[in-house]
N, C-alpha and C positions, 0 to 999 in steps of 0.2 A: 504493500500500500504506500499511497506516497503520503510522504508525513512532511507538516509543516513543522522545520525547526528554525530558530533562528540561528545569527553570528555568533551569538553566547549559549547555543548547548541547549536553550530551553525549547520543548516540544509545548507547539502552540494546538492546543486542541478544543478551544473555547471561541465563541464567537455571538458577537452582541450587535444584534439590529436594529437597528433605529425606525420607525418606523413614519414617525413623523415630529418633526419639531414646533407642532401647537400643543397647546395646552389648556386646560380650564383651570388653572391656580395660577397665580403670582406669588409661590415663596418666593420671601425673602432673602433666601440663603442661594438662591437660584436665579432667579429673574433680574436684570440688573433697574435699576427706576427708571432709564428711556423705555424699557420695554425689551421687544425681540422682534426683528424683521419677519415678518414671512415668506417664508419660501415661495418661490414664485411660482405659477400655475405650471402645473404640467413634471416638476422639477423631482417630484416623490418619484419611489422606485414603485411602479406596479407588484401587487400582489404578484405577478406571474414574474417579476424580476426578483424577486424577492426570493420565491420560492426556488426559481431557478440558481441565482445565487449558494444559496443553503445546500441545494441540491449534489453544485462542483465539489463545494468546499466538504462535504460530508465523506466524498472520495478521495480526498485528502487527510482525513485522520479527524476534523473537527465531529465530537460527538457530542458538546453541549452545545445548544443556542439559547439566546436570551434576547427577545421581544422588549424593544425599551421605547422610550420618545425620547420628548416631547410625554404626551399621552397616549400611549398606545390604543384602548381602547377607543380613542377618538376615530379613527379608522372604519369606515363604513364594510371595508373587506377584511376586517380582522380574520374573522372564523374562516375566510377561505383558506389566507394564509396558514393557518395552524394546520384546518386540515390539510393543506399541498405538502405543509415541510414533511407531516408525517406517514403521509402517502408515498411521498418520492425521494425521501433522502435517510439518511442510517443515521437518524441522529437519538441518542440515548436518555438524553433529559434538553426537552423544550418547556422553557418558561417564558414567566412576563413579570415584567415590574410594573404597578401602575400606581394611582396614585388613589385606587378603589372608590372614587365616589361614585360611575357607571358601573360597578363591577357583580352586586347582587344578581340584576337580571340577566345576563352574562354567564354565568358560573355554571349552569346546567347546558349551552351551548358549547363552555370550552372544554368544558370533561369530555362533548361527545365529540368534537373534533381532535381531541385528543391531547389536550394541552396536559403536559404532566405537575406541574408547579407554579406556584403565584408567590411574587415579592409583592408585598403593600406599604408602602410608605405612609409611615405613621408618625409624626414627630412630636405628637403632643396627647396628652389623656385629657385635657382640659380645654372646655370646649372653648371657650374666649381665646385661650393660646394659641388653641390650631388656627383660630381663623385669622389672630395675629400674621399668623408665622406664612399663612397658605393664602388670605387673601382672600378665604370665601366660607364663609359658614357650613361644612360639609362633615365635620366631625359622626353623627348622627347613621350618616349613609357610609362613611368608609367602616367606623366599627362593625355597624351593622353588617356590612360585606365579611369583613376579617371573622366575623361571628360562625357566618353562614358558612363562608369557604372552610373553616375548621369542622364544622358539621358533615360537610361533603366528603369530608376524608381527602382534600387536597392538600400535600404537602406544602405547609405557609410556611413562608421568613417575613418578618416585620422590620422595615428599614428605618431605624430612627438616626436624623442627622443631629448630630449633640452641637450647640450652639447654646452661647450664652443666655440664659435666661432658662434652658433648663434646671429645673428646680432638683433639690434632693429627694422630694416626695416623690415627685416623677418618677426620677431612677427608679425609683421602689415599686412602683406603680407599673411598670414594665418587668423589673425582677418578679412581680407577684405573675403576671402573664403568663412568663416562662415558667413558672413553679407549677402554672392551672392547667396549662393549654398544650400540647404536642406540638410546639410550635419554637420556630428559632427567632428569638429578638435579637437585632446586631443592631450595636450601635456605630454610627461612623464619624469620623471626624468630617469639622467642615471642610472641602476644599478651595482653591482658586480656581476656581472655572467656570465663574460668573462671569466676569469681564468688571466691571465698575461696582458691582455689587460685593466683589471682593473685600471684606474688612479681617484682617489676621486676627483684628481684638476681641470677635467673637466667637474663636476657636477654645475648647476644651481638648484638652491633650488624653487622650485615650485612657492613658492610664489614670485620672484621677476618677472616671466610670467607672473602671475595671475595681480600683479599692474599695469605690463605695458597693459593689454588688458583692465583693467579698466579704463585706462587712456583716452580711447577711445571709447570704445561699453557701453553700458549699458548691465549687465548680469541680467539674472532673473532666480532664482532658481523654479522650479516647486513643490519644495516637501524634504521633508527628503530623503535620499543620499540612505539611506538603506544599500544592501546587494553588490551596484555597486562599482568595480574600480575607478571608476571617479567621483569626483564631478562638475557636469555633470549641464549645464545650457544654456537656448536661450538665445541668441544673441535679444537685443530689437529693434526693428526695423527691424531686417534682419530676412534670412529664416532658419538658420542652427542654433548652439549648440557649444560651448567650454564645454570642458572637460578638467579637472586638473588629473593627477594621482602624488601621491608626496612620493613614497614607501618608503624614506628616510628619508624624513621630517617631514610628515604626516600622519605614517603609519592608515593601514585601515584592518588591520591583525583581528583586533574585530568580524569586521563583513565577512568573507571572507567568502565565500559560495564554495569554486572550489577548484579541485584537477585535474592533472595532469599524461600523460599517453604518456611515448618514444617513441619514433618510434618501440623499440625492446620492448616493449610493459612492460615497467616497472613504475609501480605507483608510482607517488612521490605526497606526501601528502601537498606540501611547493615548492614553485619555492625556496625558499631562502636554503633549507635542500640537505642533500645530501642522508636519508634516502629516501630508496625505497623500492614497496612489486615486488617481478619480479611475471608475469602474462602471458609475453608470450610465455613461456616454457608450462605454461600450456594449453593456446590456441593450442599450437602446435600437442600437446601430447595428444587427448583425452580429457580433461578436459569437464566435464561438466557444465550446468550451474551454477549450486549450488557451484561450486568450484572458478568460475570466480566472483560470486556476494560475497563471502568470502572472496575473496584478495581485494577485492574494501571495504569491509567492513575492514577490518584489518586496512587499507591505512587510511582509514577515523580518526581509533580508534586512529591512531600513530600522524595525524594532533597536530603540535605547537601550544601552545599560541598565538605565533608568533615569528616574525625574528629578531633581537638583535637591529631591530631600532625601536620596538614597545617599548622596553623600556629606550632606548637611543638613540634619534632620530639624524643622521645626524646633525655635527657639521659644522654648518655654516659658522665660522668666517676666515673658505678661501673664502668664495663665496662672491660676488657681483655684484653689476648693470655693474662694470668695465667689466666682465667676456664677459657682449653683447656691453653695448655700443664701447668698442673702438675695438670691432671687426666689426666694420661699416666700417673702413678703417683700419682694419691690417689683418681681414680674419684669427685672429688664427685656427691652426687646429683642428676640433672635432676629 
């Protein structure tokens, strides 16, 4: 089989699609305050490019993919796509990340095209905060989802981005989840990849999460970390998983297995880079397969090291335990 590896040794077998860059939220920690251009008409990769895509690359060794935006759900041909990847390609776990407020009515379509996993981004228990933080009063309908998808027996991760003004009760309030729920809560550090929405002062540095969940659950590691985002562990006693991501902190750039694909179907070898191989001009044009498994190989060849905090990791000494505790009663803003 051919297998994507890169310059540095690592087997890239992961691949994350974009499916479109709209959205129905405005976080904060995301959206910068001019806003976001949109894509101009025509510029998305069709369902059938899409799938076709997935389809090369699967013959290449990639056996996860992951459905992202923008808002994925937004997507009038979501369920096609699901069902084409898993019709026509070897891929072994297809998910989506969304941001669940369309997601209840949804949930019994995507089981039966065949979607095997759901990430829901959750970054708040409190419903004033979420709408803080998201820009739109939806608290209500995402739990509600996250409720229903664990009823379904669908394997959930719950993505909370840790940003200033997370409180201590929170944490806990998410630690209690993991304790109730068969379900993995990871928490992430904020990143730079807003563009002006950027503020470093409202990063919490991974590890001051990780102390306060210890302070409380017992963690049990299963195993070396490997080639995962998260260091990723059960909750002892309970039924679910904490998961740490620390891209700033802790960079994990070593072992990185995944590369990345725009809604306008441009490869980018690094969430953190702004190099890209464009692909979907060729999709559009004819291109055959040999020509799409090339630009995915090119993309691979061009993959970093890694990103400027694998070798100088996020400087801490703005951050503290101050950043959550006294936002228990001041509610700063994420």
């Amino acid at each position: 089989m051919d297998r994507l590896t890169d310059t540095y040794g690592r087997v890239v077998d992961y691949l994350r699609v974009s499916l479109t860059d709209t959205c129905n939220f405005r976080c904060t920690y995301c959206v910068p305050p001019e806003g976001v251009a949109p894509s101009l008409p025509g510029s998305m990769m069709s369902a059938n490019e899409v799938v076709r895509l997935v389809r090369v690359a699967s013959g290449m060794g990639i056996r996860r993919v992951r459905l992202t935006g923008g808002e994925p759900l937004l997507r009038p041909d979501l369920l096609e796509i699901v069902a084409g990847i898993k019709r026509s390609a070897r891929i072994e776990d297809l998910s989506i990340t969304t941001n669940g407020s369309r997601l209840a009515p949804l949930l019994a379509p995507l089981r039966q095209a065949g979607l095997d996993r759901i990430n829901i981004s959750l970054d708040a228990l409190d419903r004033q905060r979420f709408q803080d933080l998201c820009g739109v009063d939806a608290y209500p309908q995402v739990r509600g989802a996250f409720e229903d998808a664990v009823s379904m027996g669908f394997p959930v991760k719950l993505n909370v981005v840790a940003v200033r003004g997370l409180s201590y009760d929170e944490v806990l309030g998410f630690t209690r989840i993991a304790r109730e729920y068969p379900v993995e809560v990871r928490f992430l550090e904020f990143m730079p990849l807003c563009g002006s929405s950027w503020r470093p002062e409202l990063v919490i540095p991974i590890d001051i999460i990780r102390r306060i969940v210890k302070e409380h659950v017992e963690l049990v590691a299963d195993g070396p970390r490997g080639a995962e985002v998260a260091e990723s562990c059960r909750v002892g006693g309970g039924l679910g998983r904490i998961g740490f991501i620390g891209s700033l902190t802790e960079s994990f750039c070593d072992s990185c297995s995944r590369v990345r694909v725009t809604s306008e179907g441009q490869v980018r070898p690094c969430l953190f880079s702004d190099v890209e191989v464009p692909l979907g001009e060729a999709l559009r044009h004819g291109a055959g397969d040999a020509g799409i498994a090339d630009a995915l190989r090119l993309a691979v060849r061009l993959k970093p090291a890694g990103n400027l905090y694998r070798e100088r990791p996020f400087d801490r000494s703005g951050a503290s335990e101050s950043h959550i505790v006294s936002a228990v009663m001041k509610k700063i803003g994420g």
